[in-house]
CHARMM internal coordinates of N, CA and C (Angstrom, degrees):
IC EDIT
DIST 1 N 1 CA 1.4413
DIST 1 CA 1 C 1.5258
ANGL 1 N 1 CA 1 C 108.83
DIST 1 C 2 N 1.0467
ANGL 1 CA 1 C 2 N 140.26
DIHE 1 N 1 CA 1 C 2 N 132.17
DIST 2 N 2 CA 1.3062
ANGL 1 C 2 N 2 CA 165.03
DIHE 1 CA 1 C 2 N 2 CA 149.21
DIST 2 CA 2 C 1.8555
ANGL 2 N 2 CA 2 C 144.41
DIHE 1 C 2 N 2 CA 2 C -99.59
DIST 2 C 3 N 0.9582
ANGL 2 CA 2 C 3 N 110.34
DIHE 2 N 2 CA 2 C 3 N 117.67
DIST 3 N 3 CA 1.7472
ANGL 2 C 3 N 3 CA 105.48
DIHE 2 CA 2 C 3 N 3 CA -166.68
DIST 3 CA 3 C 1.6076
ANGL 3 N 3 CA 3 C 103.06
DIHE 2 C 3 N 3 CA 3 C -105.95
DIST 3 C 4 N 1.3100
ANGL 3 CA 3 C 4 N 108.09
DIHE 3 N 3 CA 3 C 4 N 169.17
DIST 4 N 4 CA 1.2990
ANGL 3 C 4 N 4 CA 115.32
DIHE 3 CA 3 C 4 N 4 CA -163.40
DIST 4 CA 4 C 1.4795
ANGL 4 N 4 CA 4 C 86.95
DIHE 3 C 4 N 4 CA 4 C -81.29
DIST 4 C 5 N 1.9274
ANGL 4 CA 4 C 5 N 100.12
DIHE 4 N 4 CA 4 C 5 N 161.12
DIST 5 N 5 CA 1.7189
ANGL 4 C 5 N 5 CA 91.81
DIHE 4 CA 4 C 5 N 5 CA -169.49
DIST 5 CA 5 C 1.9847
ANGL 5 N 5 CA 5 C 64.94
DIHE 4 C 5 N 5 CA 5 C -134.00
DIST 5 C 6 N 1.6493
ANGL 5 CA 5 C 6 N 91.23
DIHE 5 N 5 CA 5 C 6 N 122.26
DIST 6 N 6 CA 1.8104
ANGL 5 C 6 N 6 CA 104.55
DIHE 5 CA 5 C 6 N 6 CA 163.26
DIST 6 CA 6 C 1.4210
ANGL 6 N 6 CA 6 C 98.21
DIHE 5 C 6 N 6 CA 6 C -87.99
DIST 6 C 7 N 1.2471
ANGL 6 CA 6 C 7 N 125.79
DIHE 6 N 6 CA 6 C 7 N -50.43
DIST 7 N 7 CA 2.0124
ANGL 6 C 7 N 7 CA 108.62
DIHE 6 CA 6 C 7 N 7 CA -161.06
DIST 7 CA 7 C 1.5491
ANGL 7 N 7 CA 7 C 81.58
DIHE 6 C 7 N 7 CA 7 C -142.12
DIST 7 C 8 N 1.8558
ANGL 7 CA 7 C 8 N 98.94
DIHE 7 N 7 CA 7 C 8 N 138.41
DIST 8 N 8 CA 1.3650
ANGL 7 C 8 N 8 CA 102.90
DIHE 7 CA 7 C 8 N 8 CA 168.42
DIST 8 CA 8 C 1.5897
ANGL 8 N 8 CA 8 C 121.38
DIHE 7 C 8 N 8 CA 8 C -68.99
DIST 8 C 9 N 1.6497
ANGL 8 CA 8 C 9 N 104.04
DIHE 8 N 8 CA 8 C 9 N 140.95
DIST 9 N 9 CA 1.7150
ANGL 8 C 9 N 9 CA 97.83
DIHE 8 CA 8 C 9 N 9 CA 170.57
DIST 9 CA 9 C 1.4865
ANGL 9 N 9 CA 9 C 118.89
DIHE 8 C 9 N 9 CA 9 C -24.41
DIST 9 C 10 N 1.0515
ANGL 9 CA 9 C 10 N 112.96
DIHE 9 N 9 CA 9 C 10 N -177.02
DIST 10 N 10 CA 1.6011
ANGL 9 C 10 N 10 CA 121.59
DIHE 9 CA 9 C 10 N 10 CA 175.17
DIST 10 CA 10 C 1.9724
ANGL 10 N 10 CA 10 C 98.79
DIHE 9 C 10 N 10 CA 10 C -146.45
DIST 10 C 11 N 1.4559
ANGL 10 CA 10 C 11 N 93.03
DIHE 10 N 10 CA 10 C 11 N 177.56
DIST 11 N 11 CA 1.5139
ANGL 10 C 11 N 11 CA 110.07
DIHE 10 CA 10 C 11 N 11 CA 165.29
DIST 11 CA 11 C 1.3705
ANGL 11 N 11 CA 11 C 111.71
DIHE 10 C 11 N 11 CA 11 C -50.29
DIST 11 C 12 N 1.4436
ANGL 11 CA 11 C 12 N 118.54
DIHE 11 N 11 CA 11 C 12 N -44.57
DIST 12 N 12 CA 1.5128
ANGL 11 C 12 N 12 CA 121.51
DIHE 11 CA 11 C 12 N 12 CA 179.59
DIST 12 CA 12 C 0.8854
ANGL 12 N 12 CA 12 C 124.74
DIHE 11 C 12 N 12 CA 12 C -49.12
DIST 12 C 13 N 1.5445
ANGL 12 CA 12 C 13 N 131.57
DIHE 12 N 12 CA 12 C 13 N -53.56
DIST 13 N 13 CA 1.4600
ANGL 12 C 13 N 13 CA 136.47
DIHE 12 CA 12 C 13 N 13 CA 149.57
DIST 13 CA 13 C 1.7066
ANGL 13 N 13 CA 13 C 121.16
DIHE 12 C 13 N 13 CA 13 C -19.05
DIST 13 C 14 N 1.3742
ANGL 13 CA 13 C 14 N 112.11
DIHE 13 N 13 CA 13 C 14 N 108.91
DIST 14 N 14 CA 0.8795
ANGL 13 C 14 N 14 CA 94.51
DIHE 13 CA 13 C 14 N 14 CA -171.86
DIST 14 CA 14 C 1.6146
ANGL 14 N 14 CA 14 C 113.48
DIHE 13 C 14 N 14 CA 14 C -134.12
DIST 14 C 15 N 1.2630
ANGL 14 CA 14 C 15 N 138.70
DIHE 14 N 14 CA 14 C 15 N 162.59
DIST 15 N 15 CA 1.7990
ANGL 14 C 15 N 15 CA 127.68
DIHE 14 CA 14 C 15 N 15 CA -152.44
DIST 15 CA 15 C 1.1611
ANGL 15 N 15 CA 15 C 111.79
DIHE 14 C 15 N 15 CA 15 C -68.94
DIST 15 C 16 N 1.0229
ANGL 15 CA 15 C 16 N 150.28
DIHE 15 N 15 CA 15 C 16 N 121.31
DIST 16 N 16 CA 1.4202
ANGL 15 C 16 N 16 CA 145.63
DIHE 15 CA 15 C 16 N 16 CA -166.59
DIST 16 CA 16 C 1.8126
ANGL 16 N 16 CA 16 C 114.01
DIHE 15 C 16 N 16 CA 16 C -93.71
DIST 16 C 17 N 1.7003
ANGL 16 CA 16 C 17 N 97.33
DIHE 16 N 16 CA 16 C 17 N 23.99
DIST 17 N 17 CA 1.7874
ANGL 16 C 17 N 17 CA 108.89
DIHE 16 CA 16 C 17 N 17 CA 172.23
DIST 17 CA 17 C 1.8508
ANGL 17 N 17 CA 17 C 96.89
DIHE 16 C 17 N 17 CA 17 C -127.45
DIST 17 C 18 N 1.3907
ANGL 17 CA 17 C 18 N 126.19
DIHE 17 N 17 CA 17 C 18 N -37.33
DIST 18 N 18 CA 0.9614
ANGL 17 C 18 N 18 CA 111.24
DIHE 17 CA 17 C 18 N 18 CA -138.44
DIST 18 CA 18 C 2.0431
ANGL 18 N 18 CA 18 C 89.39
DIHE 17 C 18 N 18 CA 18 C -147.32
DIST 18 C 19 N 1.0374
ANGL 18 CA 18 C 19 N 119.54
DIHE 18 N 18 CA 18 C 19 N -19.72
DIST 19 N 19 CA 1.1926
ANGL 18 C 19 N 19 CA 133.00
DIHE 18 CA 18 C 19 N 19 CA 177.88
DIST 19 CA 19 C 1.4788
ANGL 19 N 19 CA 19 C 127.78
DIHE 18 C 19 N 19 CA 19 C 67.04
DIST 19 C 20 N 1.2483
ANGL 19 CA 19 C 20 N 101.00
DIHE 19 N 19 CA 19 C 20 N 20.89
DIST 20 N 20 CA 1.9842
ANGL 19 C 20 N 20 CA 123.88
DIHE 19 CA 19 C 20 N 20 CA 169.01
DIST 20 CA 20 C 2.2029
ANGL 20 N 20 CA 20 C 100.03
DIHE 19 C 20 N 20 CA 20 C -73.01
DIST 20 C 21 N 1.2816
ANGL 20 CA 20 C 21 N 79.07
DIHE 20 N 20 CA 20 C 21 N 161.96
DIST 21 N 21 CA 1.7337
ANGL 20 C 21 N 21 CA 96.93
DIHE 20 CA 20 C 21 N 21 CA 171.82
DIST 21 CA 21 C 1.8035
ANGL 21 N 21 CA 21 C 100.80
DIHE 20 C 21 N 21 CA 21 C -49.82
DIST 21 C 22 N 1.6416
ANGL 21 CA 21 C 22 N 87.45
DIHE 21 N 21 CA 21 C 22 N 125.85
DIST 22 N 22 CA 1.4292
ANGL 21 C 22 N 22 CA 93.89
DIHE 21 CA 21 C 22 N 22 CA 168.27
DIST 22 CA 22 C 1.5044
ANGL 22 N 22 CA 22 C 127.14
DIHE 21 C 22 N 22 CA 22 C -83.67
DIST 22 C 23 N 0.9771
ANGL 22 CA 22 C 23 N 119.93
DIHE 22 N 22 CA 22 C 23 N 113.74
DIST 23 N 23 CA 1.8255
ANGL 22 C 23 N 23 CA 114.60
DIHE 22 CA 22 C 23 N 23 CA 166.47
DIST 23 CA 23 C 1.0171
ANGL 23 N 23 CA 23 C 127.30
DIHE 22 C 23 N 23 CA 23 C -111.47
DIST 23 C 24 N 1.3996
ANGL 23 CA 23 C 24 N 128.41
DIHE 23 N 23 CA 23 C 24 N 16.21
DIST 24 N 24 CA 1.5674
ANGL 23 C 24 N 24 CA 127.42
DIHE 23 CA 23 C 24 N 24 CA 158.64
DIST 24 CA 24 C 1.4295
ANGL 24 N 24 CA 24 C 121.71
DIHE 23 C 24 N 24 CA 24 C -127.32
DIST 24 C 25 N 0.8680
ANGL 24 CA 24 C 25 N 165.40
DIHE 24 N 24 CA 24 C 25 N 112.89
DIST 25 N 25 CA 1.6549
ANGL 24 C 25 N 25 CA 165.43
DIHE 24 CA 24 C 25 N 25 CA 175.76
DIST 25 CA 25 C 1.3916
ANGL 25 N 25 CA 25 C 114.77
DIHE 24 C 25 N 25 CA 25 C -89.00
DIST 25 C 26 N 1.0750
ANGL 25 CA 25 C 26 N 131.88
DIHE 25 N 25 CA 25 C 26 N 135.80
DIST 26 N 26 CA 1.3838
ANGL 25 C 26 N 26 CA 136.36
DIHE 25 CA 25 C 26 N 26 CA -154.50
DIST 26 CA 26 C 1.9186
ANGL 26 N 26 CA 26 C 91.24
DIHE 25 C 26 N 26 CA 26 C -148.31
DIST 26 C 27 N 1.7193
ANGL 26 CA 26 C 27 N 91.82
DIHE 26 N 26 CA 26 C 27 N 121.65
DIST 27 N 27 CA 1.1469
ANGL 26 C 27 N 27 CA 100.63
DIHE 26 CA 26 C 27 N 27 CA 172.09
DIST 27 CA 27 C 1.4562
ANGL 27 N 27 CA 27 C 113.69
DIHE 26 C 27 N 27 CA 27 C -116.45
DIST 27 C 28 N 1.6855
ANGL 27 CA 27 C 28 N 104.90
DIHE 27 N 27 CA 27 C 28 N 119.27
DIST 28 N 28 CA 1.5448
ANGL 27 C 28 N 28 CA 107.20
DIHE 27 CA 27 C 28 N 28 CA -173.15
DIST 28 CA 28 C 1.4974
ANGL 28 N 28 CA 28 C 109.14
DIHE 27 C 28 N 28 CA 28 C -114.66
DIST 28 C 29 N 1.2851
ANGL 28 CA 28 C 29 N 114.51
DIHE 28 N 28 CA 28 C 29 N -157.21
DIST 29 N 29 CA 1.5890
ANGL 28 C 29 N 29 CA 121.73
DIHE 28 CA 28 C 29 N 29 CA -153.91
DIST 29 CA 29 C 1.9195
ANGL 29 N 29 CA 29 C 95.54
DIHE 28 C 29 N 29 CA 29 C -56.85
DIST 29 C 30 N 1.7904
ANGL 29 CA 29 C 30 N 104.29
DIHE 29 N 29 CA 29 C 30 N 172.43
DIST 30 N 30 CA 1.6206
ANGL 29 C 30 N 30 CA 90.83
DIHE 29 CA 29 C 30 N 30 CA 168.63
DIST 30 CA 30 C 1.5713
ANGL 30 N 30 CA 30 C 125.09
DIHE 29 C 30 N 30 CA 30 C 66.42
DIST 30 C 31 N 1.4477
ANGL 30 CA 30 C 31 N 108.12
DIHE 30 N 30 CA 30 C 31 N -10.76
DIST 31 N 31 CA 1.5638
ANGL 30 C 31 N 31 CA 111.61
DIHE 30 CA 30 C 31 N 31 CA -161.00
DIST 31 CA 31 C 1.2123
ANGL 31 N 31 CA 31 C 122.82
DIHE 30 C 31 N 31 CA 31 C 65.12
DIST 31 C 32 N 0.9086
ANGL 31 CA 31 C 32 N 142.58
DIHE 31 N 31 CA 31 C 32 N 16.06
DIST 32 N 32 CA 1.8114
ANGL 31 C 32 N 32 CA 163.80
DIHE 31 CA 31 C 32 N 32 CA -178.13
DIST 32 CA 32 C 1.6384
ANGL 32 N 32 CA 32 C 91.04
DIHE 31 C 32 N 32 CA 32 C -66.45
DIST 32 C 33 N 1.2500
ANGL 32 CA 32 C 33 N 109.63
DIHE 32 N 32 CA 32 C 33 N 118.22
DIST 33 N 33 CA 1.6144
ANGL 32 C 33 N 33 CA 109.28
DIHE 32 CA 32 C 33 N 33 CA 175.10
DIST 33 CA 33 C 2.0772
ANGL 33 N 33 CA 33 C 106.24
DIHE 32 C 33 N 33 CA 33 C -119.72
DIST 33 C 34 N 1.3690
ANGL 33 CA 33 C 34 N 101.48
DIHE 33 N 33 CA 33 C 34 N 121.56
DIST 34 N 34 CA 1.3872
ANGL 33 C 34 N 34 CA 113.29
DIHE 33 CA 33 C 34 N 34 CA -177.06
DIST 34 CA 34 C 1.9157
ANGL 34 N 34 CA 34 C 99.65
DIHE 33 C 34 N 34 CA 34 C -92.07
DIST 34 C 35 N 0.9604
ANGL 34 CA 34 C 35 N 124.91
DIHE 34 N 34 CA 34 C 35 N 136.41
DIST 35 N 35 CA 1.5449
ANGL 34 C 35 N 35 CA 144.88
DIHE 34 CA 34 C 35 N 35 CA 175.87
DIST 35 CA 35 C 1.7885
ANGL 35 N 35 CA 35 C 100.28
DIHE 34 C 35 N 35 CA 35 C -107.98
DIST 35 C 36 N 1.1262
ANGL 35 CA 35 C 36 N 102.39
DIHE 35 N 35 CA 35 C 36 N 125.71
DIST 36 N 36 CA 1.4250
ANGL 35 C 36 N 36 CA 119.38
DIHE 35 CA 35 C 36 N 36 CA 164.82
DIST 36 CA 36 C 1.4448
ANGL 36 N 36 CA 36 C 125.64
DIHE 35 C 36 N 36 CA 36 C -149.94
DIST 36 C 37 N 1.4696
ANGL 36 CA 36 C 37 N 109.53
DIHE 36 N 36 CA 36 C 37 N 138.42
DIST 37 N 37 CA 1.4144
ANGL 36 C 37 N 37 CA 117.28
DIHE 36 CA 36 C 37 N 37 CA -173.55
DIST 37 CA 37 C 1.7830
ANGL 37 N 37 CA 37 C 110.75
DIHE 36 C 37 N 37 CA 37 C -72.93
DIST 37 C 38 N 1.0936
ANGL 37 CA 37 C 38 N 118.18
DIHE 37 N 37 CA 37 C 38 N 157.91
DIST 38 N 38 CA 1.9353
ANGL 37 C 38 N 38 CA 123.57
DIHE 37 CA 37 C 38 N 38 CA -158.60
DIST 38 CA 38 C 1.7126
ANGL 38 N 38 CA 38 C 80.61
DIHE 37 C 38 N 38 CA 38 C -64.10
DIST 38 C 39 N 0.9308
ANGL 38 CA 38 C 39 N 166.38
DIHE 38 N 38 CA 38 C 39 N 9.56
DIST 39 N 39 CA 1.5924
ANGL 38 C 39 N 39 CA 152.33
DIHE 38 CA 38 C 39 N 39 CA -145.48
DIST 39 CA 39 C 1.7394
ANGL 39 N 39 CA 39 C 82.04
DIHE 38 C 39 N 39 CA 39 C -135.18
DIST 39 C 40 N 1.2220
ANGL 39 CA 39 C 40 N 123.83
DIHE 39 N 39 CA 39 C 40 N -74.24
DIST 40 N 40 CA 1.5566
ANGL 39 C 40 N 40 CA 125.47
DIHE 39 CA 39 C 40 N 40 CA 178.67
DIST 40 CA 40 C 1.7451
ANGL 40 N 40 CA 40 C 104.76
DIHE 39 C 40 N 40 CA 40 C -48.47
DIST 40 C 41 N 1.1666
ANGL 40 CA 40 C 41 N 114.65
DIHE 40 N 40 CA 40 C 41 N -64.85
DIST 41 N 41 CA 1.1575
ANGL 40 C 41 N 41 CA 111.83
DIHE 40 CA 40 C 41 N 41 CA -150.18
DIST 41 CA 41 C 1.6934
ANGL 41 N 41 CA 41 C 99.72
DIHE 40 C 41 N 41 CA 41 C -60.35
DIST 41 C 42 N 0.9219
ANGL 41 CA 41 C 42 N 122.16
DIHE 41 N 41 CA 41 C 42 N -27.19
DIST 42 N 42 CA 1.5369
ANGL 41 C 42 N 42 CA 112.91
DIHE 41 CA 41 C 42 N 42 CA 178.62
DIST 42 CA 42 C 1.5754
ANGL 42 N 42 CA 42 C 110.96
DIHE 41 C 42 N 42 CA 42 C -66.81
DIST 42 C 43 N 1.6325
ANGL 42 CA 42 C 43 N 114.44
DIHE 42 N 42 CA 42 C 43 N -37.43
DIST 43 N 43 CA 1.4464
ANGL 42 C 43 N 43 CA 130.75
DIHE 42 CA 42 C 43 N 43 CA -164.15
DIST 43 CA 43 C 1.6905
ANGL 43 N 43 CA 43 C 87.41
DIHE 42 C 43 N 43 CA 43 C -56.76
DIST 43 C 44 N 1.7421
ANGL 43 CA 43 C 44 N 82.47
DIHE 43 N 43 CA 43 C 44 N -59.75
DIST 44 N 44 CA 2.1474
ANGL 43 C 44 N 44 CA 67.32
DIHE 43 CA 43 C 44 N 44 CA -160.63
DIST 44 CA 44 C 1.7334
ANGL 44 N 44 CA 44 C 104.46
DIHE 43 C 44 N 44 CA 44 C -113.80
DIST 44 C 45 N 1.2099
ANGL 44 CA 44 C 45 N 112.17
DIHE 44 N 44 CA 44 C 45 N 68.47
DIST 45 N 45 CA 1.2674
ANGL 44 C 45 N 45 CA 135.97
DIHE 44 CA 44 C 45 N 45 CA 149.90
DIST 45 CA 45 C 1.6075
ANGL 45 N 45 CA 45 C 125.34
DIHE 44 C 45 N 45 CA 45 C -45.22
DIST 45 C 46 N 1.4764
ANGL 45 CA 45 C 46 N 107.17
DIHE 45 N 45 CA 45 C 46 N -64.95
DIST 46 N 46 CA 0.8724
ANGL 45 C 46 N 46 CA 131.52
DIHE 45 CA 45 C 46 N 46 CA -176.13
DIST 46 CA 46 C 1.5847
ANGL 46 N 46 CA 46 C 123.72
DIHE 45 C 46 N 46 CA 46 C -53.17
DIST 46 C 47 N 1.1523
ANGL 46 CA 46 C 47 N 111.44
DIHE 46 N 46 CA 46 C 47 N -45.41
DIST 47 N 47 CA 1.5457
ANGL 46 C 47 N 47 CA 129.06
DIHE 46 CA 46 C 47 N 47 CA 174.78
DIST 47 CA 47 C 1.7251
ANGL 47 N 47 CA 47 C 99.20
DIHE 46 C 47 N 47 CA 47 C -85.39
DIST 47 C 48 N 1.2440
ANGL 47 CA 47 C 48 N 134.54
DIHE 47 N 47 CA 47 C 48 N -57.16
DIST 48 N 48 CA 1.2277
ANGL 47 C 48 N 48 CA 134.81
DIHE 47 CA 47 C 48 N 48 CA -156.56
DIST 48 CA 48 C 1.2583
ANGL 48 N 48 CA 48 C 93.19
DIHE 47 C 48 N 48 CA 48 C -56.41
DIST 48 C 49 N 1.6194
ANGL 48 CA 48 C 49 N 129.71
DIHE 48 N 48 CA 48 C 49 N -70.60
DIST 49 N 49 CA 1.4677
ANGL 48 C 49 N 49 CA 138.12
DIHE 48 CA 48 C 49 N 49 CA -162.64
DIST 49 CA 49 C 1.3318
ANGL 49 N 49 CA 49 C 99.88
DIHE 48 C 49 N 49 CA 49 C -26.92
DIST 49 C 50 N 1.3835
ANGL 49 CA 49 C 50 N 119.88
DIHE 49 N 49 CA 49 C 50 N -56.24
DIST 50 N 50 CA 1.3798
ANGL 49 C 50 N 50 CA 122.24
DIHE 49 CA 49 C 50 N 50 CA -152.09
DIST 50 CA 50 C 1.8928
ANGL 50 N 50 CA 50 C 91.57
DIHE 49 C 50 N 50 CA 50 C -77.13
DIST 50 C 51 N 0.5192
ANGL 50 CA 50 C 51 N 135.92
DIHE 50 N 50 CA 50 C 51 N -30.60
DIST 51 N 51 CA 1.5620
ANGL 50 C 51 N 51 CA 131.61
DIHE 50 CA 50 C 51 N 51 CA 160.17
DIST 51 CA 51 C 1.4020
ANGL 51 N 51 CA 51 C 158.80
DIHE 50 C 51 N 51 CA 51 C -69.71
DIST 51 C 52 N 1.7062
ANGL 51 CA 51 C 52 N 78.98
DIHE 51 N 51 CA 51 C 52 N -22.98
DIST 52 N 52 CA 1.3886
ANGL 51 C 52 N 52 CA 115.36
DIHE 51 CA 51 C 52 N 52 CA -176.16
DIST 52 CA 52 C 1.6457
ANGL 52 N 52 CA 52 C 114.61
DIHE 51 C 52 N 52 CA 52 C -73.21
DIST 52 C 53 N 1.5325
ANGL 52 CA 52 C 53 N 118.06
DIHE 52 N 52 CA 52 C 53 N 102.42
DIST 53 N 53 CA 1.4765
ANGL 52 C 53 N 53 CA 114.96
DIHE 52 CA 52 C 53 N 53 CA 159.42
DIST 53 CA 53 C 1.6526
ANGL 53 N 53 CA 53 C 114.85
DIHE 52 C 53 N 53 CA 53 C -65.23
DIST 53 C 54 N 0.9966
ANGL 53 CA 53 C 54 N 126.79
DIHE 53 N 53 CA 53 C 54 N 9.92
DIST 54 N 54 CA 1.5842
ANGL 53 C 54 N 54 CA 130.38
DIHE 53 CA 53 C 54 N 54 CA 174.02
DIST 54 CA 54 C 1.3644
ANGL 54 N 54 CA 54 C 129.14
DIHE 53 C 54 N 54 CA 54 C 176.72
DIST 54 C 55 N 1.1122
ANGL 54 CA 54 C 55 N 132.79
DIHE 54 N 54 CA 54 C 55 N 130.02
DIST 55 N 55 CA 1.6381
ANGL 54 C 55 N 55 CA 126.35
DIHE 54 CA 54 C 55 N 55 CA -155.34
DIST 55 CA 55 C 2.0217
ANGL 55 N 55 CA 55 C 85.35
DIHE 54 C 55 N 55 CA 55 C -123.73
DIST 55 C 56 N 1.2822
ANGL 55 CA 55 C 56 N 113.88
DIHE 55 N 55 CA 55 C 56 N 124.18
DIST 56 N 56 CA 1.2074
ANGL 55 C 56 N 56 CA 106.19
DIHE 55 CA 55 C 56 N 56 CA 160.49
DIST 56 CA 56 C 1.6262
ANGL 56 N 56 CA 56 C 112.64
DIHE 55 C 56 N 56 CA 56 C -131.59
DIST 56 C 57 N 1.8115
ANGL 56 CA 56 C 57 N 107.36
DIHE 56 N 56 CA 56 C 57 N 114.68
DIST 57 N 57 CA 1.2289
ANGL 56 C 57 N 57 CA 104.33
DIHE 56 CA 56 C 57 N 57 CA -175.39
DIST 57 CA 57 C 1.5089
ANGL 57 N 57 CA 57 C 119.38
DIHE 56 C 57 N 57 CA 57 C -107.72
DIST 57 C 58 N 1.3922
ANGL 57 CA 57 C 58 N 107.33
DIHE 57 N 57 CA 57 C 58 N 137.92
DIST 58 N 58 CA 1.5222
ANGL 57 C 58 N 58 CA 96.72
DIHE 57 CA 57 C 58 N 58 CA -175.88
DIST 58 CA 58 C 1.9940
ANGL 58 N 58 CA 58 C 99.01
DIHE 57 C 58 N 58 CA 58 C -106.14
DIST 58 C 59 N 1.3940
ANGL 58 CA 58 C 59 N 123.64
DIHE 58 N 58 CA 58 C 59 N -18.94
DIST 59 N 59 CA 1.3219
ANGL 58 C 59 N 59 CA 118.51
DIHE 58 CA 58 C 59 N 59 CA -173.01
DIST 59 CA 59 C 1.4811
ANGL 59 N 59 CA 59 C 115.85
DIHE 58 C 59 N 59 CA 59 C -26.10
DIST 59 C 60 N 1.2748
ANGL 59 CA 59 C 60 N 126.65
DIHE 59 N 59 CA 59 C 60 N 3.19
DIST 60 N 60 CA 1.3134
ANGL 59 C 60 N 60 CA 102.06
DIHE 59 CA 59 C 60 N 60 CA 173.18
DIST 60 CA 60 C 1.4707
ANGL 60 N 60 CA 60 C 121.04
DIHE 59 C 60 N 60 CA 60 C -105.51
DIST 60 C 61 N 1.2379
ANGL 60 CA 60 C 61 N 107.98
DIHE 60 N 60 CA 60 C 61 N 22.07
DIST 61 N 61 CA 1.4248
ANGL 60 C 61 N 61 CA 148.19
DIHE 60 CA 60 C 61 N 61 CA -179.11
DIST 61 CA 61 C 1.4834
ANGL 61 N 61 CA 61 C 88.10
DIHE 60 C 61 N 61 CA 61 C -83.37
DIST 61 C 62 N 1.3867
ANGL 61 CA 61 C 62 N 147.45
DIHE 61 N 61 CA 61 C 62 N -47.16
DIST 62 N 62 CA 1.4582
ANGL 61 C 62 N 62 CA 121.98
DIHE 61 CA 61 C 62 N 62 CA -150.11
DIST 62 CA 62 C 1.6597
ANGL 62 N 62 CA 62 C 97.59
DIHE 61 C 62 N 62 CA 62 C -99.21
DIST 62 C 63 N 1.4110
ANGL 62 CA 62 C 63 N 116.83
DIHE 62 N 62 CA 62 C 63 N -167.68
DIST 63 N 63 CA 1.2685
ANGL 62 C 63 N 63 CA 118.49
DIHE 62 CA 62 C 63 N 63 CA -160.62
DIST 63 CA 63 C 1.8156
ANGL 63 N 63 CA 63 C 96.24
DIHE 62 C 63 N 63 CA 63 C -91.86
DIST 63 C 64 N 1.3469
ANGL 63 CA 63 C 64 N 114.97
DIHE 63 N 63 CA 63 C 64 N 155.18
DIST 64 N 64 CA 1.4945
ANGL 63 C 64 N 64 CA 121.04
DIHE 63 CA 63 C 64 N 64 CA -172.83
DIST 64 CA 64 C 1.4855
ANGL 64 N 64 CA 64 C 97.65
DIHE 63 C 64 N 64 CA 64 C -67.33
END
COOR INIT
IC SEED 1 N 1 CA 1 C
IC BUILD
């Protein structure tokens, strides 16, 4: 699942587990949007997907 991305995240964005640069946004029930840094978002991948009304990833934003 994927959502339209109007303006890329910024620095401001910030992880909503651990409080590093966010690069993924996860839109769940309600419109409730969870921010997680590429280190979280992989951790809890697994559970989110299945929940997730929208996955927006920017990780390919950081260095290889």
């Amino acid at each position: 699942m994927t959502t339209a991305v109007a303006t890329p995240m910024s620095a401001l964005d910030r992880c909503d587990r651990c409080g590093a640069q966010a690069y993924v946004r996860v839109t769940v029930a309600d419109g409730l949007e969870l921010d997680f840094c590429a280190h979280h978002a992989r951790k809890y991948e697994a559970v989110l997907r299945g929940k997730a009304l929208g996955w927006r990833d920017e990780t390919d934003r950081l260095a290889p």
